[in-house]
PyMOL CGO cylinders between C-alpha atoms (Angstrom):
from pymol import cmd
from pymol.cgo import CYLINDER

trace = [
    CYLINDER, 3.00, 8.72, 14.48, 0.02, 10.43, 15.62, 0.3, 1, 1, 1, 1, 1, 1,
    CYLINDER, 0.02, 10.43, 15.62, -2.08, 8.16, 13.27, 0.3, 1, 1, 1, 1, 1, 1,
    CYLINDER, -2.08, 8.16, 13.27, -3.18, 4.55, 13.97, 0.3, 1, 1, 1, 1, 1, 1,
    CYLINDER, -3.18, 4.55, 13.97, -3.21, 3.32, 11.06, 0.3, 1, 1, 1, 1, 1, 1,
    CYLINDER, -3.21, 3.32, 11.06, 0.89, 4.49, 10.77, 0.3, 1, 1, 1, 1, 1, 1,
    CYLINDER, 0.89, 4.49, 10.77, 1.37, 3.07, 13.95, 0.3, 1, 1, 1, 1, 1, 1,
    CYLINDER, 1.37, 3.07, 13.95, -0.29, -0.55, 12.47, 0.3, 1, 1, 1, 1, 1, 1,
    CYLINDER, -0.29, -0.55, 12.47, 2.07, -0.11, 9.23, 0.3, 1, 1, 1, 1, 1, 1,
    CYLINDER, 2.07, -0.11, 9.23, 5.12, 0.25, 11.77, 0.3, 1, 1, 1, 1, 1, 1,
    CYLINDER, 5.12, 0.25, 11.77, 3.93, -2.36, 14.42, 0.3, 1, 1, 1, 1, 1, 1,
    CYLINDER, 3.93, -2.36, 14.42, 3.70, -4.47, 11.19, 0.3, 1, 1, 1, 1, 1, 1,
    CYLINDER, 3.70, -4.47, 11.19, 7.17, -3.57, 10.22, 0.3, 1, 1, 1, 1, 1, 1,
    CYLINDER, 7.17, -3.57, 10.22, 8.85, -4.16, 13.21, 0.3, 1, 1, 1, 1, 1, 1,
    CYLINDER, 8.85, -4.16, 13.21, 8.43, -8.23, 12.62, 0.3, 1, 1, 1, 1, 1, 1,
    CYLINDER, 8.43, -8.23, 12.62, 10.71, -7.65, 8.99, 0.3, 1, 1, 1, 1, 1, 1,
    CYLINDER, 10.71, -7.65, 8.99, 10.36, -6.39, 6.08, 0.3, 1, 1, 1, 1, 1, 1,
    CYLINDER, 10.36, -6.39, 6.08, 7.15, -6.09, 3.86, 0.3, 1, 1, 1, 1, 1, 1,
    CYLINDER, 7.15, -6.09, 3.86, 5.84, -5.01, 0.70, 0.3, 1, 1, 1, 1, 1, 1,
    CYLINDER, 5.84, -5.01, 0.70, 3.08, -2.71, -0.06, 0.3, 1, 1, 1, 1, 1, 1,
    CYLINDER, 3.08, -2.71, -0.06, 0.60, -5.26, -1.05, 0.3, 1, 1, 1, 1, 1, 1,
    CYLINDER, 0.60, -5.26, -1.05, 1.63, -7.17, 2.13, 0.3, 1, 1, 1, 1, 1, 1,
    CYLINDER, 1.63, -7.17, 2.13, 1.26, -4.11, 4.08, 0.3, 1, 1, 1, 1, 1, 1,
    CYLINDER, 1.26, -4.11, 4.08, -2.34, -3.26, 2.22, 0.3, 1, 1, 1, 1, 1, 1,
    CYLINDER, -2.34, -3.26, 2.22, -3.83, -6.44, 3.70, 0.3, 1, 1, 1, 1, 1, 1,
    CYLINDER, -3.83, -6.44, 3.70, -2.20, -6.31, 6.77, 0.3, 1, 1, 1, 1, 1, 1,
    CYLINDER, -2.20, -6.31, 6.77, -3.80, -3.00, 7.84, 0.3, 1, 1, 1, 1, 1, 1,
    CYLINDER, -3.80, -3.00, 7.84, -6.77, -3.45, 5.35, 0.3, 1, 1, 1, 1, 1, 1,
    CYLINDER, -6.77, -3.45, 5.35, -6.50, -0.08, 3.44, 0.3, 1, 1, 1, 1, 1, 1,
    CYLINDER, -6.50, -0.08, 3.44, -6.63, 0.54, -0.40, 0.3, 1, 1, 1, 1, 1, 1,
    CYLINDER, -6.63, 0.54, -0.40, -3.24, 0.48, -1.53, 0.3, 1, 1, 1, 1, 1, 1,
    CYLINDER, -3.24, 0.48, -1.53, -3.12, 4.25, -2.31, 0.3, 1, 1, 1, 1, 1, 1,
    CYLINDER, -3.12, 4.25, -2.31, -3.45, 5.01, 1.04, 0.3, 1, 1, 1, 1, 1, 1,
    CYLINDER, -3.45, 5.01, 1.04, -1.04, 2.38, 2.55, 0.3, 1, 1, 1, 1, 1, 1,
    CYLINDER, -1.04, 2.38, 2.55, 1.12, 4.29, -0.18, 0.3, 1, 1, 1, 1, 1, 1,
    CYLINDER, 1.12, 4.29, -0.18, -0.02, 8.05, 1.16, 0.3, 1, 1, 1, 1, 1, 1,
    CYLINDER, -0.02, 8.05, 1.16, 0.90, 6.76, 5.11, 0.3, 1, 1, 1, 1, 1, 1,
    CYLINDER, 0.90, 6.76, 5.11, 4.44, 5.05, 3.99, 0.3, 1, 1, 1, 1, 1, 1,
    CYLINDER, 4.44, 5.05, 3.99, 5.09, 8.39, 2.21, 0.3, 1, 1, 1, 1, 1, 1,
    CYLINDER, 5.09, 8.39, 2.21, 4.71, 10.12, 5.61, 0.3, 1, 1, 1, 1, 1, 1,
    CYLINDER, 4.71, 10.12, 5.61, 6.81, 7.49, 7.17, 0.3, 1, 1, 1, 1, 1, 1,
    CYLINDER, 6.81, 7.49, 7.17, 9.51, 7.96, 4.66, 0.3, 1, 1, 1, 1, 1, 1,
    CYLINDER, 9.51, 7.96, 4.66, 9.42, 11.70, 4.91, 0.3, 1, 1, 1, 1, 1, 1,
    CYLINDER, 9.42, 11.70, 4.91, 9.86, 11.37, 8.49, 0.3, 1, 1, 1, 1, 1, 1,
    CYLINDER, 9.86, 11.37, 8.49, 12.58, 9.19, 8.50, 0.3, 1, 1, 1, 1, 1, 1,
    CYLINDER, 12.58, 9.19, 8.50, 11.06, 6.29, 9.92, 0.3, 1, 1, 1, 1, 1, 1,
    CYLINDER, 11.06, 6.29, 9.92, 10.65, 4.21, 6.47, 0.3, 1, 1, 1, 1, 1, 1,
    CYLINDER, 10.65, 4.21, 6.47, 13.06, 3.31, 3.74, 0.3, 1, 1, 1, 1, 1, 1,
    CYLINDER, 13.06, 3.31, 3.74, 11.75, 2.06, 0.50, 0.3, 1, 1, 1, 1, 1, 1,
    CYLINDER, 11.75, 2.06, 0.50, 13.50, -0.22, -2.18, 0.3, 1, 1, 1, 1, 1, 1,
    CYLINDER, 13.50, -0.22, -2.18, 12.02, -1.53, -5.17, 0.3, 1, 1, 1, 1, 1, 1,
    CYLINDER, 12.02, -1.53, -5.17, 12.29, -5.20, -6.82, 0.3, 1, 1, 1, 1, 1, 1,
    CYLINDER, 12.29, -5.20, -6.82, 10.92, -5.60, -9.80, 0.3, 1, 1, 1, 1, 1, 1,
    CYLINDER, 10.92, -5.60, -9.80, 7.49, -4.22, -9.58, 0.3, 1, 1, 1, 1, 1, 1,
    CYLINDER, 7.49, -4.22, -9.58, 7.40, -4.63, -5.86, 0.3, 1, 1, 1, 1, 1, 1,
    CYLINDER, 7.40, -4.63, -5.86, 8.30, -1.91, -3.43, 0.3, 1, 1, 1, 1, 1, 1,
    CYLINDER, 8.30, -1.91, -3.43, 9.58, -3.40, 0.36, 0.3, 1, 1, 1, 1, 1, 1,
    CYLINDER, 9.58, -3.40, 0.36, 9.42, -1.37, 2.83, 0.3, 1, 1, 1, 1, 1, 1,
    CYLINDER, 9.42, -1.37, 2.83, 11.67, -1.84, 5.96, 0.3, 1, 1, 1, 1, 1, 1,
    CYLINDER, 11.67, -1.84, 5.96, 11.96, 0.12, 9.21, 0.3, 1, 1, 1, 1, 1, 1,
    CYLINDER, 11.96, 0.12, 9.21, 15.10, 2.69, 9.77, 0.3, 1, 1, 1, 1, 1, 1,
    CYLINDER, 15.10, 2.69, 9.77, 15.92, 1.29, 13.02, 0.3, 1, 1, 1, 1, 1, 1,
    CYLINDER, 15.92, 1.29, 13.02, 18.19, 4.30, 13.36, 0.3, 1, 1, 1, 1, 1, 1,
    CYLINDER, 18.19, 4.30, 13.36, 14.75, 6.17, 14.01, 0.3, 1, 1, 1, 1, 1, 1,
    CYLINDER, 14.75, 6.17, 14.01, 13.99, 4.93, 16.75, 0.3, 1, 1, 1, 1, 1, 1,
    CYLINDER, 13.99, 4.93, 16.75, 17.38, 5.34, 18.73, 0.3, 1, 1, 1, 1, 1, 1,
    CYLINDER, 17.38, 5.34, 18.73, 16.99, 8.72, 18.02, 0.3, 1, 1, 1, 1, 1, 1,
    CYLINDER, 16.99, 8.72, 18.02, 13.48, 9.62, 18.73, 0.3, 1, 1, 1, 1, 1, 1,
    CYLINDER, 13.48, 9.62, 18.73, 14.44, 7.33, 21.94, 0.3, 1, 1, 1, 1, 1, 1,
    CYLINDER, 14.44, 7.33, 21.94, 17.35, 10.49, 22.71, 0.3, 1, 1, 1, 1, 1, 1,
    CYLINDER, 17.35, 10.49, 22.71, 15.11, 12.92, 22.10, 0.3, 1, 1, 1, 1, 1, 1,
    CYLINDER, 15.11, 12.92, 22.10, 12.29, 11.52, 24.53, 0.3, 1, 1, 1, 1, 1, 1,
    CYLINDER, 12.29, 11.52, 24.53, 15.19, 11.01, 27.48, 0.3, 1, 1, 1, 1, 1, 1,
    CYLINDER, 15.19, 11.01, 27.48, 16.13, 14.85, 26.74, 0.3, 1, 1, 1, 1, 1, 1,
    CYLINDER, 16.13, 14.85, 26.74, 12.85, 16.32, 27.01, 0.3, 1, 1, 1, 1, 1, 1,
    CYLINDER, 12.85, 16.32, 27.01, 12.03, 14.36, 30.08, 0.3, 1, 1, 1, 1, 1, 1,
    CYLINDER, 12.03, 14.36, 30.08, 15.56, 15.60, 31.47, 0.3, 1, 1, 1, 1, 1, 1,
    CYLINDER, 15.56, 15.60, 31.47, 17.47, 12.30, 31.49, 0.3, 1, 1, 1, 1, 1, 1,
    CYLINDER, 17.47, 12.30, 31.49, 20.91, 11.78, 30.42, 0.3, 1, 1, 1, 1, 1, 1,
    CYLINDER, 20.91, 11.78, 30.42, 21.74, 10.17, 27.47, 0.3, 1, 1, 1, 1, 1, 1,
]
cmd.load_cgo(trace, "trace")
């Protein structure tokens, strides 16, 4: 998440579901790198993919975030 232009795909994201051309003009990239930033999403876990048709929506792993959420409270020292 160390990129903004991630962090605009996910802020984007967190209102619902969205498809890459959606995303594209959201963020105003080219499309191949929207695609290049959801692949490092996905790879991280923080992105799921489906397609429909030709489309491909893209939809936060909410799971993701509970988890990097444990991981912060750890490292800080906090219980769980």
């Amino acid at each position: 998440m160390a990129d903004v232009n991630r962090l605009r795909i996910v802020r984007r994201l967190a209102d619902g579901e969205a498809t890459v051309a959606e995303l594209t003009a959201h963020v105003g990239l080219s499309q191949p790198l929207v695609s290049w930033h959801l692949g490092r999403l996905r790879a991280a876990g923080v992105v799921v993919t489906r397609r429909k048709g030709r489309e491909t929506i893209c939809r936060l792993r909410e799971e993701a975030f509970t988890e990097f959420a444990a991981r912060e409270r750890a490292v800080l020292g906090f219980a769980s």
